[in-house]
Backbone as CSV, one residue per row, in Angstrom:
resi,resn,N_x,N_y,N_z,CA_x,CA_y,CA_z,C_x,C_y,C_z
1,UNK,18.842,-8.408,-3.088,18.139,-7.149,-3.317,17.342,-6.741,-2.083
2,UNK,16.539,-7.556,-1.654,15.744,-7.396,-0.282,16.754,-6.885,0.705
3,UNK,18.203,-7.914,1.224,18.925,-7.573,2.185,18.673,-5.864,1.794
4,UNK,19.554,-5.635,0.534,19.671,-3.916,0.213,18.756,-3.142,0.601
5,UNK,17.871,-3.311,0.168,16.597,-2.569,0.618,16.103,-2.511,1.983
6,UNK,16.390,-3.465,2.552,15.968,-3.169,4.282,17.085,-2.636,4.550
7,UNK,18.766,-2.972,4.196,19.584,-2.093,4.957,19.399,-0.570,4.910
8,UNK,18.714,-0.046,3.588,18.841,1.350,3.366,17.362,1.606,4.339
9,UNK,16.636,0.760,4.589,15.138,1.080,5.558,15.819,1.601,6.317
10,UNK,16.792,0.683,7.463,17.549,0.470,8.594,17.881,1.794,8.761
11,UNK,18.371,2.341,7.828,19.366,3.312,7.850,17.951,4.979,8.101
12,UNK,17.150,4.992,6.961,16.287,6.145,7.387,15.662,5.760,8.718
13,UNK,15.346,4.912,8.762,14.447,4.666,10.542,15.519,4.859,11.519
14,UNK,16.668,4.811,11.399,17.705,5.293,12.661,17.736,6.920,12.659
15,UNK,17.546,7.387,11.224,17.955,8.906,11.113,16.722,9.544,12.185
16,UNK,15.608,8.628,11.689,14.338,9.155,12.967,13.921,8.967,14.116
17,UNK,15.075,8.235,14.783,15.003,8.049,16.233,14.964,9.438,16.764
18,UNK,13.819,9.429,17.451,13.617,10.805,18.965,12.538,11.627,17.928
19,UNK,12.313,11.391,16.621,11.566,12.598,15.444,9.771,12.187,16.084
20,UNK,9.693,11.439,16.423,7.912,10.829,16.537,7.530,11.912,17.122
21,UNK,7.653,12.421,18.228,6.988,13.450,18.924,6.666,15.083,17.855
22,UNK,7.606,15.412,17.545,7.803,16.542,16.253,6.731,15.827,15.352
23,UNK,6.617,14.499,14.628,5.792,14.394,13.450,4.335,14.249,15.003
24,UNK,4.036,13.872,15.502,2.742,13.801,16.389,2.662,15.377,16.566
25,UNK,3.251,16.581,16.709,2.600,17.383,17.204,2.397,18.211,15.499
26,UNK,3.226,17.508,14.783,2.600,18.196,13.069,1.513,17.642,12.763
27,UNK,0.983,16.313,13.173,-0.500,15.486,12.968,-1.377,16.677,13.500
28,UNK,-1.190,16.957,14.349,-1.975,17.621,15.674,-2.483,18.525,14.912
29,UNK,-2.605,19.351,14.301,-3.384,20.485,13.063,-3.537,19.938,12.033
30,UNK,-3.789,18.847,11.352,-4.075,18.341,9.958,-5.857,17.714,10.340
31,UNK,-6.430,17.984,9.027,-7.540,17.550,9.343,-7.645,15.959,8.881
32,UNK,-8.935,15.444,9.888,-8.955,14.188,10.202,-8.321,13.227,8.797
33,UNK,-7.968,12.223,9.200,-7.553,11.229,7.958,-9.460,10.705,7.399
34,UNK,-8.883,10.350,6.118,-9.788,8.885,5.588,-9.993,8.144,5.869
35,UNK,-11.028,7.461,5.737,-10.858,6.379,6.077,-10.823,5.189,4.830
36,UNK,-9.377,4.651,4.939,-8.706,3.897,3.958,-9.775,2.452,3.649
37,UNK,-9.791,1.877,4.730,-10.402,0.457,4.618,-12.251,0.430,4.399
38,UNK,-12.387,1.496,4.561,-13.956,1.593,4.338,-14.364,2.354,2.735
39,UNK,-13.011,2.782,2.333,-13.252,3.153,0.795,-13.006,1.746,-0.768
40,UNK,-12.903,0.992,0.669,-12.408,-0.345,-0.243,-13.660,-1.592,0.092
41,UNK,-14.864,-0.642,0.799,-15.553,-1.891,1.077,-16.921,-1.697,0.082
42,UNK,-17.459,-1.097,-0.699,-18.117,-0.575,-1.824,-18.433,-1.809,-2.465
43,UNK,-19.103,-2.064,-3.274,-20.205,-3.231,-3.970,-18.807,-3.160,-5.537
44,UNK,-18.720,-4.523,-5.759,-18.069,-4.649,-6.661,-16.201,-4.436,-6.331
45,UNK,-15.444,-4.377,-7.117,-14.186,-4.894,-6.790,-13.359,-3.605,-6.942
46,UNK,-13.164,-3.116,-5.780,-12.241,-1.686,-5.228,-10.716,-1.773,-5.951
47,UNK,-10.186,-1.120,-6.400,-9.468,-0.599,-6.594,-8.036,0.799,-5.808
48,UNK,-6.704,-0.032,-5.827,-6.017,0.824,-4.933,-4.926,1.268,-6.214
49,UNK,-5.079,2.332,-6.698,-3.833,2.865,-8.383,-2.678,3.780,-7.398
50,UNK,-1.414,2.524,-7.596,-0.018,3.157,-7.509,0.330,4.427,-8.113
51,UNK,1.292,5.071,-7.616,2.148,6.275,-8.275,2.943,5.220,-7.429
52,UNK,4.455,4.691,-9.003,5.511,4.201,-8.736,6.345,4.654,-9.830
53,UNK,7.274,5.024,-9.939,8.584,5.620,-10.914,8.977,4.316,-11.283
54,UNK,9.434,3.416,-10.609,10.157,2.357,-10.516,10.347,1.068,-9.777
55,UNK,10.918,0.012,-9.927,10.779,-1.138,-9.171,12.484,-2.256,-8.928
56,UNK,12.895,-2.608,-8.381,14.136,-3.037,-7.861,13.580,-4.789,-8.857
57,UNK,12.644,-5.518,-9.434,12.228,-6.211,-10.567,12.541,-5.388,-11.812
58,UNK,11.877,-4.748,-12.224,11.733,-4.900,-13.304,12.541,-3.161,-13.920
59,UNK,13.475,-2.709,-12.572,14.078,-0.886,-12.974,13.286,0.024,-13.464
60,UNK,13.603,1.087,-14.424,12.697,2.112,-14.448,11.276,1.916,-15.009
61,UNK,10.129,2.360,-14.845,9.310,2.287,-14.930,8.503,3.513,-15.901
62,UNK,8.722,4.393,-15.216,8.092,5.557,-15.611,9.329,6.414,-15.023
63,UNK,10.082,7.006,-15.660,11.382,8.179,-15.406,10.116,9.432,-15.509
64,UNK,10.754,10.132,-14.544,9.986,11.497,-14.242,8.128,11.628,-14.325
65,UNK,7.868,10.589,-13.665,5.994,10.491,-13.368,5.959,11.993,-12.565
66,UNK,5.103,12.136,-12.892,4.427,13.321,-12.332,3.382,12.861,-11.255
67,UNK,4.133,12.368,-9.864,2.859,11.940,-8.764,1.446,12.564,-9.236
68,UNK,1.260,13.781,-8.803,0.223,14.754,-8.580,-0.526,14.269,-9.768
69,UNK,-0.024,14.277,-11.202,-1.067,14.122,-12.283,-1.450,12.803,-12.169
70,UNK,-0.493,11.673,-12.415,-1.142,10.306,-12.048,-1.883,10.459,-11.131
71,UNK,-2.065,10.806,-10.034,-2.856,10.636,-9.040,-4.082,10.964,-9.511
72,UNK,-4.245,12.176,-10.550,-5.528,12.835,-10.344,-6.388,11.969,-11.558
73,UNK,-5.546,11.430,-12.193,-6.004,10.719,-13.443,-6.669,9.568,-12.855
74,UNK,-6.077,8.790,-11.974,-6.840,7.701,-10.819,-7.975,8.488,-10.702
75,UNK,-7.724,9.037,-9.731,-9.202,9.125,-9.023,-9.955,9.720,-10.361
76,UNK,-10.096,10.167,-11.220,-10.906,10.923,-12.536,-11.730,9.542,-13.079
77,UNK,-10.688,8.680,-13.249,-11.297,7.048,-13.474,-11.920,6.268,-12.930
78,UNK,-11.696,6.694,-11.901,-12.587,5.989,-10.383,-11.951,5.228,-9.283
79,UNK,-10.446,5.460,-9.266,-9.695,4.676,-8.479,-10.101,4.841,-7.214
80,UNK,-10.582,4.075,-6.321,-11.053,4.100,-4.432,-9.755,4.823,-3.689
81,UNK,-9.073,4.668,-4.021,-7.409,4.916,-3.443,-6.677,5.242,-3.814
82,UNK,-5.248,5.804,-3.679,-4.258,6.129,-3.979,-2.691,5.604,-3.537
83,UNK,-2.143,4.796,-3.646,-0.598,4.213,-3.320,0.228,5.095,-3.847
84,UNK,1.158,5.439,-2.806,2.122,6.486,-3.634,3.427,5.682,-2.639
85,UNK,4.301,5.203,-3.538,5.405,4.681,-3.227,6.726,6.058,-2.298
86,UNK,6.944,5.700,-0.974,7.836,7.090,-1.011,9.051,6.518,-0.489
87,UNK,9.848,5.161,-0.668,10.957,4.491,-0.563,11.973,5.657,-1.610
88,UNK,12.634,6.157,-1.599,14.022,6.752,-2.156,14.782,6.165,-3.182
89,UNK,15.345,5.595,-2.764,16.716,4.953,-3.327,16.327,3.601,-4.583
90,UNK,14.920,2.727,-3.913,15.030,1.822,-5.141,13.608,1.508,-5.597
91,UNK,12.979,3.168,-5.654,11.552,2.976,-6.232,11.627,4.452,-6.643
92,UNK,12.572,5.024,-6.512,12.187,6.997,-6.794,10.776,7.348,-6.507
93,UNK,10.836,7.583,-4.902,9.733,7.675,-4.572,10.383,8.786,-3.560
94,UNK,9.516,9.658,-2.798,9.181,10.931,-1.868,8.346,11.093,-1.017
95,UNK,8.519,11.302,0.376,7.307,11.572,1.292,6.906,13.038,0.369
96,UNK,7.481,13.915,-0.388,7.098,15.285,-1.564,5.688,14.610,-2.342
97,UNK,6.221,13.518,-2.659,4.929,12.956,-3.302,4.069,12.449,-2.615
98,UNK,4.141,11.931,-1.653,2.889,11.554,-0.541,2.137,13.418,-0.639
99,UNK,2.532,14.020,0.550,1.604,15.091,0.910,1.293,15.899,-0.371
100,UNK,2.300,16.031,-1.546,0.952,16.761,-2.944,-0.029,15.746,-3.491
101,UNK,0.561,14.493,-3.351,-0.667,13.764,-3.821,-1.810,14.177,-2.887
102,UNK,-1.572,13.693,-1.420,-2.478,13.911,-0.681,-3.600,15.488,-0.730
103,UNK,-2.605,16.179,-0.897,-3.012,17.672,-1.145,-4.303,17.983,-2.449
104,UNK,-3.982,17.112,-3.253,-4.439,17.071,-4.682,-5.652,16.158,-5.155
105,UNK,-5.805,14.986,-4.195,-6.934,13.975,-4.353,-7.575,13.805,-3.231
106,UNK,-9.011,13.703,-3.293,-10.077,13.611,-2.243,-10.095,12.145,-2.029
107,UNK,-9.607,11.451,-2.413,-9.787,9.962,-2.172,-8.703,9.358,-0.790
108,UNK,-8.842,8.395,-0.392,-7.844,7.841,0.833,-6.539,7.648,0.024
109,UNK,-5.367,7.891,0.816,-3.969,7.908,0.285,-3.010,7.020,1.111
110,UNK,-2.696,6.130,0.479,-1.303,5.074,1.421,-0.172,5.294,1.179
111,UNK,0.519,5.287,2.363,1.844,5.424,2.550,2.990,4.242,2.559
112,UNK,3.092,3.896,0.716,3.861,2.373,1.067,5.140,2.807,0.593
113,UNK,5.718,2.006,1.456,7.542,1.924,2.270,7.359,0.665,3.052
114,UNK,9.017,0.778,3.084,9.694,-0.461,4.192,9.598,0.253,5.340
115,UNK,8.411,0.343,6.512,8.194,0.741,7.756,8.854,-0.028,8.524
116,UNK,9.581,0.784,9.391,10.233,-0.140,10.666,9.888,0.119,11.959
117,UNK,10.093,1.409,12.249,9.470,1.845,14.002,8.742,3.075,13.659
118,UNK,7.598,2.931,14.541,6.469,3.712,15.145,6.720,5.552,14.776
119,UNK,7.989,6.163,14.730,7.856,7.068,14.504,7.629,7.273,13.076
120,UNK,7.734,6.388,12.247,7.764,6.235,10.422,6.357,5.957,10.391
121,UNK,5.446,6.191,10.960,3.825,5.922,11.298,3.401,7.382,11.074
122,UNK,4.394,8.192,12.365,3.644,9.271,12.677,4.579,10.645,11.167
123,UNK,5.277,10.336,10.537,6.124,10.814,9.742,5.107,10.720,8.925
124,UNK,4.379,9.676,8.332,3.414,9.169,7.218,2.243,9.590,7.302
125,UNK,1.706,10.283,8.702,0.742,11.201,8.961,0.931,12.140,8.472
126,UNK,1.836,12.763,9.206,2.431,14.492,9.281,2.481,14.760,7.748
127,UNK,2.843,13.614,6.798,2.789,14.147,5.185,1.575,14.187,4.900
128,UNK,0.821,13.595,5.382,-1.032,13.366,5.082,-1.796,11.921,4.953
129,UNK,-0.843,10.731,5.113,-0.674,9.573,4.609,-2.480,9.112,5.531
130,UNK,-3.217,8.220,4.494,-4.483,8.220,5.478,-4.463,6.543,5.874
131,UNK,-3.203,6.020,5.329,-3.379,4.062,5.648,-1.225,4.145,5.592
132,UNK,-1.005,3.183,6.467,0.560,3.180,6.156,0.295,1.259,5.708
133,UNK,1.573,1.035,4.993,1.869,-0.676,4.852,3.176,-1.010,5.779
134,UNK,2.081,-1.832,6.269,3.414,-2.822,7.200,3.301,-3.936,6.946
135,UNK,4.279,-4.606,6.572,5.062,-5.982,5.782,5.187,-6.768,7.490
136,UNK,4.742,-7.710,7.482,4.676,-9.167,8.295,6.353,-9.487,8.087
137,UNK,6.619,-9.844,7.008,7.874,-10.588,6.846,8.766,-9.823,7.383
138,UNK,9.002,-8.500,7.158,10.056,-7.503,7.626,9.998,-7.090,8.990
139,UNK,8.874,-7.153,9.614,8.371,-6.576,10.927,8.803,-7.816,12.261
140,UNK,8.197,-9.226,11.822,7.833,-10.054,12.896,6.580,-9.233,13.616
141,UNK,6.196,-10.762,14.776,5.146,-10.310,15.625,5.311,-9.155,16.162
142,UNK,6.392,-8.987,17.252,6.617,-7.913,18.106,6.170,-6.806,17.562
143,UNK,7.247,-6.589,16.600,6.941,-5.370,16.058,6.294,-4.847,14.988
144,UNK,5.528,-5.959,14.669,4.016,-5.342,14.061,2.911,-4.306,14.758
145,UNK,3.118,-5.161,16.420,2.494,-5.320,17.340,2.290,-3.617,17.559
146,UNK,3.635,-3.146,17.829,4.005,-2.051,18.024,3.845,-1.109,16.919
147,UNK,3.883,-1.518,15.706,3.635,-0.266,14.646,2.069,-0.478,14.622
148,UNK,1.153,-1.472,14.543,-0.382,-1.155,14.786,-0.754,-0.322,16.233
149,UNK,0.221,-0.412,16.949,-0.296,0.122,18.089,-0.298,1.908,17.841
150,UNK,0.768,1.908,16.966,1.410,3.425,16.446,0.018,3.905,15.440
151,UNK,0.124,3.143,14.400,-0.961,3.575,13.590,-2.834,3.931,14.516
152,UNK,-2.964,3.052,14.958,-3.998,3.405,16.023,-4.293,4.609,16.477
153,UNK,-3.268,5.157,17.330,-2.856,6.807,17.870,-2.478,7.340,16.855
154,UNK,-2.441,7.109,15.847,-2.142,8.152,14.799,-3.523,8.528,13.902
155,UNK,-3.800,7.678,14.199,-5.385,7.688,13.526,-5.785,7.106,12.434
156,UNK,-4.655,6.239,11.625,-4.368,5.836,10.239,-4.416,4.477,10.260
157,UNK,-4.852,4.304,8.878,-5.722,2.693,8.525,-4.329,2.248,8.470
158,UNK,-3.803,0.388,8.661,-2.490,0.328,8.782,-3.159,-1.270,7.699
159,UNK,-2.499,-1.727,6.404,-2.378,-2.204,5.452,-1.630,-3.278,6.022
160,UNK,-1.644,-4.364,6.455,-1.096,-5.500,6.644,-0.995,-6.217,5.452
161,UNK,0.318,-6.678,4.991,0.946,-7.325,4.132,1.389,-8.662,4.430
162,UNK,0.728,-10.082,3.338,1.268,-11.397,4.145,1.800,-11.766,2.636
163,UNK,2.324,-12.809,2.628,3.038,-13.693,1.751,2.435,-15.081,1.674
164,UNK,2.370,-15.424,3.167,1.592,-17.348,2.868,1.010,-16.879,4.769
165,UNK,0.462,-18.165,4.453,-0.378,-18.907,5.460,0.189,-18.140,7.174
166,UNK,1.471,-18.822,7.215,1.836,-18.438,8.698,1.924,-17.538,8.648
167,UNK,2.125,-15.963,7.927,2.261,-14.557,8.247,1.010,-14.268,8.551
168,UNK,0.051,-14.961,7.477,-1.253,-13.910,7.202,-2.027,-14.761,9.098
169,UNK,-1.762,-15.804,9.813,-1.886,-16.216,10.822,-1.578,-15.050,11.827
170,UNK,-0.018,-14.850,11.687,0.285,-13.649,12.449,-0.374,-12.656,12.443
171,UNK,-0.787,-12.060,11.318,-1.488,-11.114,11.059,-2.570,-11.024,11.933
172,UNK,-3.640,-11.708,11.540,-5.132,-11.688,12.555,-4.933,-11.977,13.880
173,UNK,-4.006,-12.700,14.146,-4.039,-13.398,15.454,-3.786,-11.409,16.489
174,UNK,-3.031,-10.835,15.417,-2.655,-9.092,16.343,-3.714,-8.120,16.091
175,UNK,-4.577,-8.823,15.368,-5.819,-8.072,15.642,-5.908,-6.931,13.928
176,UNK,-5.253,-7.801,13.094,-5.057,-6.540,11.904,-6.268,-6.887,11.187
177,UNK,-6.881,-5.908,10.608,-8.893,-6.032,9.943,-8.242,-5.358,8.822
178,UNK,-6.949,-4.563,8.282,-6.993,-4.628,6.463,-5.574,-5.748,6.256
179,UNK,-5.865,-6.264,5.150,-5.012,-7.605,5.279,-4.391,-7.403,3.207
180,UNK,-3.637,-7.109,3.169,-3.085,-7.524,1.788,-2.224,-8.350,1.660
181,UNK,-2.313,-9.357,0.544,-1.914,-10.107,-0.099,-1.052,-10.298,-0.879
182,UNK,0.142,-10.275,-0.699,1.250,-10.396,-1.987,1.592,-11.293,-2.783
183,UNK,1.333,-11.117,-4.113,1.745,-12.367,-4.795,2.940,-12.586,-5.510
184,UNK,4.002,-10.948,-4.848,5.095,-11.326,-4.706,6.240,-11.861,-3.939
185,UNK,6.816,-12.737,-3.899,7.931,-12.936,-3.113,8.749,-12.118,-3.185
186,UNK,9.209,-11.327,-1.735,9.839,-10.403,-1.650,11.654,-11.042,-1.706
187,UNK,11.566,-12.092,-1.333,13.048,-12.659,-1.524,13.624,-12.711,-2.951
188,UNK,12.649,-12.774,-3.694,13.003,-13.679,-5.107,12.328,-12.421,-6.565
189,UNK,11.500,-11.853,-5.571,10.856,-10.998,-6.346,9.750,-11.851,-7.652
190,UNK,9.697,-12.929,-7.656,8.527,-13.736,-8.443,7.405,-13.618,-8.031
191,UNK,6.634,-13.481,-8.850,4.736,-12.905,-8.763,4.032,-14.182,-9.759
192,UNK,2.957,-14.674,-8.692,2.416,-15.659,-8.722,1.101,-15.644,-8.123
193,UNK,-0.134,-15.493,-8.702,-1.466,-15.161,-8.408,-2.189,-16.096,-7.603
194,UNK,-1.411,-16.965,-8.255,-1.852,-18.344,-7.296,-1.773,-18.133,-5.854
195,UNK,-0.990,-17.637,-5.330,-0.246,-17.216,-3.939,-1.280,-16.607,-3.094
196,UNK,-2.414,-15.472,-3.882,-3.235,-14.758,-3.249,-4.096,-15.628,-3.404
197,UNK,-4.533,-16.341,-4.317,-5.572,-17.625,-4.407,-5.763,-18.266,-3.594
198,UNK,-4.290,-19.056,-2.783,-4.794,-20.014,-2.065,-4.680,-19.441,-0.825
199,UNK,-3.808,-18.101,-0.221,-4.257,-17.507,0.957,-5.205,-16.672,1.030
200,UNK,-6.359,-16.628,-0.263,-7.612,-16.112,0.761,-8.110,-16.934,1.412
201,UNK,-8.027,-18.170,1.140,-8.794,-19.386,2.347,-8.431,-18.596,4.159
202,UNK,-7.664,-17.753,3.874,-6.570,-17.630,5.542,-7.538,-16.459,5.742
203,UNK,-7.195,-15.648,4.629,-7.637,-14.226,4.893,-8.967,-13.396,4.578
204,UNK,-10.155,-14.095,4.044,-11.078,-13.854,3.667,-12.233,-14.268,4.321
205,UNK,-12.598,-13.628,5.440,-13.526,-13.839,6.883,-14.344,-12.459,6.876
206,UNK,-15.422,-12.753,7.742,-16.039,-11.505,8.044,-15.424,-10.544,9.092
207,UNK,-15.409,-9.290,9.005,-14.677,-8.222,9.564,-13.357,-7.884,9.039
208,UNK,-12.562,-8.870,8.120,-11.821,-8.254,7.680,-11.605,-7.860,6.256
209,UNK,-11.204,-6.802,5.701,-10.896,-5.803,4.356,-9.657,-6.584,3.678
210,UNK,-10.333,-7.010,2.777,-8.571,-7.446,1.889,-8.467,-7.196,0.505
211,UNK,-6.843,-7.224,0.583,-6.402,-6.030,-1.005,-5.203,-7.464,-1.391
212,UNK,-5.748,-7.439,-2.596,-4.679,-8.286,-3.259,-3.735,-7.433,-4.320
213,UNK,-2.241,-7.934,-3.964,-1.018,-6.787,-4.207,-0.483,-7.789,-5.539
214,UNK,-0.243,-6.645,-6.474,1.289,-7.650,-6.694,0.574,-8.273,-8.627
215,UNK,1.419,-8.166,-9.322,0.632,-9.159,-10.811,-0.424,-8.901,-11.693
216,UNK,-1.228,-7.653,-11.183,-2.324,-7.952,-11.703,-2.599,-6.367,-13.154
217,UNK,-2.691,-7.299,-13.888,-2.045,-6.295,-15.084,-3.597,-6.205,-16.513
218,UNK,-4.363,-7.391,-15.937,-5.668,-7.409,-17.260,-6.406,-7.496,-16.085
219,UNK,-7.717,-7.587,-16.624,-9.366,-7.963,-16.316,-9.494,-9.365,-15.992
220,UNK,-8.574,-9.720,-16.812,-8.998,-10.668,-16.370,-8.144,-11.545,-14.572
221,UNK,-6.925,-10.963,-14.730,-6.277,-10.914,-13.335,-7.143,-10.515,-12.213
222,UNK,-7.484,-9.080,-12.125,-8.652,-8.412,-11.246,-9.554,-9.150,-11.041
223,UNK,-10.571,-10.044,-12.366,-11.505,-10.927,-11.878,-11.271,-12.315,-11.172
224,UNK,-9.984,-12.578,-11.252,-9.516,-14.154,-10.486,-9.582,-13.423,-9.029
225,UNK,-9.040,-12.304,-8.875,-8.784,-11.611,-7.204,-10.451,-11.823,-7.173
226,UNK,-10.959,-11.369,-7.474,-12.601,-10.911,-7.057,-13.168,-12.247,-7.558
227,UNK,-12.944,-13.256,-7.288,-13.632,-14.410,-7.367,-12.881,-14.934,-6.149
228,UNK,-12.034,-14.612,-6.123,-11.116,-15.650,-4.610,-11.970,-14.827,-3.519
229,UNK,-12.651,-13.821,-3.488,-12.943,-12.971,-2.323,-12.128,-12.103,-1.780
230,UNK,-11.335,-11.566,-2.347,-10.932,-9.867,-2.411,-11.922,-8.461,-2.452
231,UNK,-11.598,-7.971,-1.418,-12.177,-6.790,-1.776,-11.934,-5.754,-2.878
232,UNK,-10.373,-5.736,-2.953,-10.008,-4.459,-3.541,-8.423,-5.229,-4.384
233,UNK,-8.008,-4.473,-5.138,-6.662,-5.115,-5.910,-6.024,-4.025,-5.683
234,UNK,-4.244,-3.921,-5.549,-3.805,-2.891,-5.871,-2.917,-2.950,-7.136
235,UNK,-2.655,-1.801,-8.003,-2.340,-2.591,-9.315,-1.546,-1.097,-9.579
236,UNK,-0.157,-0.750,-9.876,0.615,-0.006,-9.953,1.216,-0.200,-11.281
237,UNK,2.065,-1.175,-11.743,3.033,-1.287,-13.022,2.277,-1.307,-13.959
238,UNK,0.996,-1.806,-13.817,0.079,-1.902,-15.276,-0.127,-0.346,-15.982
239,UNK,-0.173,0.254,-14.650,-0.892,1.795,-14.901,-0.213,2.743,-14.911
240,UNK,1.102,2.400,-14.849,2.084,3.855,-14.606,2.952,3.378,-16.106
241,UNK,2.577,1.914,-16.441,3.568,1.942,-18.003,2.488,2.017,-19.260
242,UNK,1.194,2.232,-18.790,-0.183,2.049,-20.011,0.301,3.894,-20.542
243,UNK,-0.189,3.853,-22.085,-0.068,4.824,-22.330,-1.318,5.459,-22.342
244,UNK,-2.506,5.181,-21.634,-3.519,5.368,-21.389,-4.112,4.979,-19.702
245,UNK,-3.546,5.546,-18.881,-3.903,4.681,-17.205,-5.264,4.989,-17.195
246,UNK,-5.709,5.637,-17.263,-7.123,6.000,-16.869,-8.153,4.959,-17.783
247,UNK,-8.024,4.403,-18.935,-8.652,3.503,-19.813,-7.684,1.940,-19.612
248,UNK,-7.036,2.174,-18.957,-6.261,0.987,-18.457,-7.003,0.472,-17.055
249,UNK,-7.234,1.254,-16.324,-7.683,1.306,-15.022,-9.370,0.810,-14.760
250,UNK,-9.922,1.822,-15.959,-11.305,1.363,-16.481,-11.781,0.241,-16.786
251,UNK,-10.804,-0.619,-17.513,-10.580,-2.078,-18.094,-10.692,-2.655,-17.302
252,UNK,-10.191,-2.523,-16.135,-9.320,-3.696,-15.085,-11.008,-4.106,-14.420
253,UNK,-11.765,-3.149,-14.109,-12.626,-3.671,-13.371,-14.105,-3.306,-14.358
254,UNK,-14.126,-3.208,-15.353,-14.828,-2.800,-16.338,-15.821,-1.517,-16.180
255,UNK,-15.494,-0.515,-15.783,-16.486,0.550,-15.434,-16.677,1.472,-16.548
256,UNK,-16.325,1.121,-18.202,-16.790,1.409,-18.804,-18.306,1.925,-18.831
């Protein structure tokens, strides 16, 4: 499933070879981004609420979500953030839904996809995107190296994604200060909390922002993240299949 999914990455990041300059001079009139990692640093345990249709685990999810309304229902609840999935093919997702979400919520907005080169940085601007995710495992050093260098000049918070120990190593060692946590295996697709448990020992230092991804579906999940020393959780499937997200969302971190 992974191979699939990066081949179809492969395939849009070639369509945008030579496009970076065109999305940099569409940045060039948008007003300033958010700032993503500083809306996640707030007293008590931040919150990042997906807009996802679907998942290559577990298939449809939510057939015909309405980005724009989920979105607004987050932030109405108090979500810090916004994730809006805009992968195509095996999440029914839209850069359409990035920039109306963006258009539609005052809160910081991420741009998660399988990122490959630097112009898929400045593409994730030009829609409004105020943080992009870049995956360690999919990237390597090099070219992490090079898409933080992208996000930088673009002006956008860049979401570093680890799996275990030696990525989340890679990670800091390139200088990345927001750090998320997956407690899925992207090979196998198994979600295991434990995973973010024992790599906050790696990733939970002063100066850096961390978001634990992946599993977390009760209160009581959210409170194991925020006892390991997480800043923020991001939590998508719980809230796009509750028939109530906004009292689902409320739960998670009790702001009843």
């Amino acid at each position: 499933m992974l191979d699939r999914i990066l081949s179809d990455a492969r395939s849009r990041a070639d369509d945008l070879m030579g496009c970076g300059p065109m999305y940099r001079k569409a940045s060039s009139s948008l007003p300033p981004v958010q700032p993503f990692s500083g809306a996640l640093r707030g007293s008590g345990l931040s919150i990042v609420a997906e807009v996802k249709r679907r998942s290559p685990s577990r298939g449809v999810l939510a057939a015909g979500l309405d980005a724009v309304a989920q979105a607004l229902i987050y932030e109405d609840a108090g979500a810090d953030a916004v994730s809006v999935l805009t992968e195509p093919l095996h999440f029914d997702g839209s850069l359409d839904d990035l920039g109306e979400v963006r258009d539609a919520v005052s809160i910081p907005v991420l741009r998660k996809d399988f990122l490959l080169v630097p112009a898929q940085v400045w593409e994730a601007r030009a829609f409004g995107a105020d943080a992009v995710l870049l995956i360690v495992a999919i990237l390597g050093r090099e070219q992490l190296e090079l898409m933080l260098d992208a996000a930088a000049d673009a002006g956008v918070d860049a979401l570093v994604e680890v799996h275990d120990e030696k990525e989340a190593e890679i990670a800091l060692e390139v200088g990345a200060r927001l750090v998320g946590v997956n407690s899925r295996d992207l090979t196998t697709f198994a979600t295991d909390l434990a995973v973010a448990e024992r790599i906050a020992d790696a990733v939970v230092q002063p100066g850096v922002t961390t978001v634990a991804e992946s599993g977390i579906h009760t209160r009581e999940d959210a409170m194991r993240m925020s006892e390991a020393g997480y800043d923020a959780v991001l939590v998508g499937e719980a809230l796009v299949i509750a028939s109530d997200p906004a009292d689902t969302l409320t739960r998670l971190v009790d702001r009843s």
